[in-house]
VEXDREN-2710 file (C-alpha; in Angstrom, 1 decimal):
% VEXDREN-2710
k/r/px/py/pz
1/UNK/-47.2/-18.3/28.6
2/UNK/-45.8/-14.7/28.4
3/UNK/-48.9/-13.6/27.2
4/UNK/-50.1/-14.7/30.9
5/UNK/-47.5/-12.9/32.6
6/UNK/-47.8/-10.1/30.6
7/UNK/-51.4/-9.9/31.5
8/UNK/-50.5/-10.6/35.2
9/UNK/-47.7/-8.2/35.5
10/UNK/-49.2/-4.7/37.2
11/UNK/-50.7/-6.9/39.7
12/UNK/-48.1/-8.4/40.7
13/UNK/-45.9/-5.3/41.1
14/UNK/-48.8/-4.1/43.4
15/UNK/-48.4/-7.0/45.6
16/UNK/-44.8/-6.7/45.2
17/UNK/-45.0/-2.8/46.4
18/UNK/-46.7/-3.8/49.5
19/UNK/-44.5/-6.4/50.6
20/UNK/-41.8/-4.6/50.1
21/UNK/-43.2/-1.4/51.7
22/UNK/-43.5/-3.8/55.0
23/UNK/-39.9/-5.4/54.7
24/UNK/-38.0/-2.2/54.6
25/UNK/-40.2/0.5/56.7
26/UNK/-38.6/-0.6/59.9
27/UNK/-35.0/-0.4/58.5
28/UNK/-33.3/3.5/57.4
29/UNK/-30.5/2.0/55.6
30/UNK/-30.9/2.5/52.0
31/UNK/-28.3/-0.4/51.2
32/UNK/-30.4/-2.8/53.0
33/UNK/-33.4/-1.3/51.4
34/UNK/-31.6/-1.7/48.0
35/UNK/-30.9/-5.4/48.9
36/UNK/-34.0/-5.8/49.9
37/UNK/-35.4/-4.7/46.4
38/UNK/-33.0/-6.5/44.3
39/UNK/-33.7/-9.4/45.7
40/UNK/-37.2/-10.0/45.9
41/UNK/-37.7/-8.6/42.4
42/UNK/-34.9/-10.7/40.8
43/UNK/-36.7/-14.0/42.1
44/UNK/-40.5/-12.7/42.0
45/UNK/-40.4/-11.4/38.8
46/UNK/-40.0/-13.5/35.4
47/UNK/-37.4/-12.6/32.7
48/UNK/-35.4/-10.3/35.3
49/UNK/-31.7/-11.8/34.6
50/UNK/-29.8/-9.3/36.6
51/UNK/-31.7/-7.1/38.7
52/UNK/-29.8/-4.5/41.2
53/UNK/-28.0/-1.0/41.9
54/UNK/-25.3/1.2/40.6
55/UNK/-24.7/3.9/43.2
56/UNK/-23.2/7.4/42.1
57/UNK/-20.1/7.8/44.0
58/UNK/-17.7/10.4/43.3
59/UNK/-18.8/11.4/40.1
60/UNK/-18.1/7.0/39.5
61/UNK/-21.3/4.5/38.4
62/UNK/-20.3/1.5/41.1
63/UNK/-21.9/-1.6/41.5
64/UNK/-24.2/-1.8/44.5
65/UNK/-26.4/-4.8/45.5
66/UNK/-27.2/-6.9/42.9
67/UNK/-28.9/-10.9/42.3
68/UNK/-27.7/-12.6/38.9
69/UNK/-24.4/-13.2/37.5
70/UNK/-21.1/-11.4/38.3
71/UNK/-21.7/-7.7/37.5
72/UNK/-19.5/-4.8/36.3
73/UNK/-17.9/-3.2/39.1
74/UNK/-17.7/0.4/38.0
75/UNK/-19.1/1.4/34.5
76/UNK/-16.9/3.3/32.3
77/UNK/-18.3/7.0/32.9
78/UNK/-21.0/8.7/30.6
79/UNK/-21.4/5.0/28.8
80/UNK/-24.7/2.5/28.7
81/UNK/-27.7/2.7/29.9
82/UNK/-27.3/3.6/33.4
83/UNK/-25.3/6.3/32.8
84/UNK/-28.3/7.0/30.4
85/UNK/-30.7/7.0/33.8
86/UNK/-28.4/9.4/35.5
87/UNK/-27.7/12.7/33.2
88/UNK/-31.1/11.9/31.5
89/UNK/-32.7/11.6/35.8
90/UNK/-35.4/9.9/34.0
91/UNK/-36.3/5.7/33.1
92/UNK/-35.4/4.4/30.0
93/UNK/-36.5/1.6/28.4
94/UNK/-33.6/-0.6/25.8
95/UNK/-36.1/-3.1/23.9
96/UNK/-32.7/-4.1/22.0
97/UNK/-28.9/-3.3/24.2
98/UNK/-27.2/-4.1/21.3
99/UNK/-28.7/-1.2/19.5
100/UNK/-28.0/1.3/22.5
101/UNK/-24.8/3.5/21.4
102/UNK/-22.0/2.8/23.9
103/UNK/-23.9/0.1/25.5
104/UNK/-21.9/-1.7/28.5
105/UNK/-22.1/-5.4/28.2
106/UNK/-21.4/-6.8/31.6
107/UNK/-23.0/-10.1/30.3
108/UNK/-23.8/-11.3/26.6
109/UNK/-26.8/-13.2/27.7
110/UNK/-28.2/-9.9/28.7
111/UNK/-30.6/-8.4/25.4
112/UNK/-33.3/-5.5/26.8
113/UNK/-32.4/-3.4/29.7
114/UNK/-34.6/-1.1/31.9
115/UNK/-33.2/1.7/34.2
116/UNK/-34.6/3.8/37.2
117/UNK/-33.2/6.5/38.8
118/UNK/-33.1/6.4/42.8
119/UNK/-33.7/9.9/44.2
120/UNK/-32.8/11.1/47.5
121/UNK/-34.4/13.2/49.5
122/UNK/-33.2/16.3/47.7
123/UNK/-34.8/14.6/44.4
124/UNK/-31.3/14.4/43.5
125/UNK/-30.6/10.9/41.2
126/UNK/-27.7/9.0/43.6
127/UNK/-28.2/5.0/42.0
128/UNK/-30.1/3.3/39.7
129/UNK/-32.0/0.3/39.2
130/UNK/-30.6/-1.7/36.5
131/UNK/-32.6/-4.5/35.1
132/UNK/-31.8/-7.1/32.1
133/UNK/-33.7/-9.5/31.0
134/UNK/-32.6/-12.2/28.2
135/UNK/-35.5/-11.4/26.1
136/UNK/-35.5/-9.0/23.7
137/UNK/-38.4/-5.8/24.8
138/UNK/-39.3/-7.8/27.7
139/UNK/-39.8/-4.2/29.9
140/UNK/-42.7/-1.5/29.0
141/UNK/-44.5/1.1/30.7
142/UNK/-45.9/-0.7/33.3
143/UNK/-42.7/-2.0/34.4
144/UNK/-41.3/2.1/34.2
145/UNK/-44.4/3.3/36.4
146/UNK/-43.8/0.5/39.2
147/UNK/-40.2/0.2/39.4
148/UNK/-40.4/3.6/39.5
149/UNK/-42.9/3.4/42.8
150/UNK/-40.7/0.6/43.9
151/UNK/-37.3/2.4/43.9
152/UNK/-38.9/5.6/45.9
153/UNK/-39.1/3.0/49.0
154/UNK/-35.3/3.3/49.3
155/UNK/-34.7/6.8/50.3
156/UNK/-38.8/7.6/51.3
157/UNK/-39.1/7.9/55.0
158/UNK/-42.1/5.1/55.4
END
């Protein structure tokens, strides 16, 4: 079975990009946009336990919108793997969280982790996308490349 969706998985990111390229083009707001994101990736993609946004708000990581169980509200600063996302400004991937130095357990339940910078306009990094999954290295390069695609619909004038 997750051999299957592992096969399956860049296609259905592409079909993901374009529904989600028609949801939000008609809507500036990049918190409804975020929403937007969250939401039909945390219910259209399996193994994504919590799937949403940390925006960077006076020099704070704080929680934005997010599907799954009850989230940190603000993460303690320069800690975990979003903070990781932001003074890196680049994806990473956690195959195990428990091995990530000064990782930030919001839930137990949560085992890999993958982070993506949002970038303004500017190309400056203002949120992330924080996803967990349950599984151990359930995220991989293909995951990176579209979530990565995915994320620049939030700020990208469509």
């Amino acid at each position: 079975m997750q051999e299957d969706y592992l096969k399956g998985k860049d296609g259905r990111y592409s079909r993901l990009y374009k529904q989600l390229y028609h949801l939000v083009k008609d809507v500036e707001s990049p918190v409804s946009r975020m929403a937007t994101v969250a939401a039909l990736l945390h219910y259209k993609m399996a193994n994504f336990f919590w799937t949403g946004f940390y925006f960077l708000e006076e020099g704070e990581l704080i929680v934005g919108p997010y599907q799954g169980p009850l989230a940190c509200l603000k993460l303690q600063k320069g800690q975990g793997v979003c903070w990781a996302g932001i003074n890196r400004e680049e994806s990473v991937i956690v195959d195990n969280v428990h091995d990530f130095p000064g990782h930030i357990a919001c839930s137990s339940l949560s085992n890999s982790e993958i982070v993506v910078p949002v970038k303004d306009q500017n190309g400056s990094a203002v949120a992330v996308l924080d996803v967990d999954s349950k599984l151990l290295s359930n995220f991989d390069n293909v995951d990176k490349i579209n979530l990565e695609k995915i994320v620049s619909l939030v700020y990208n004038s469509l």
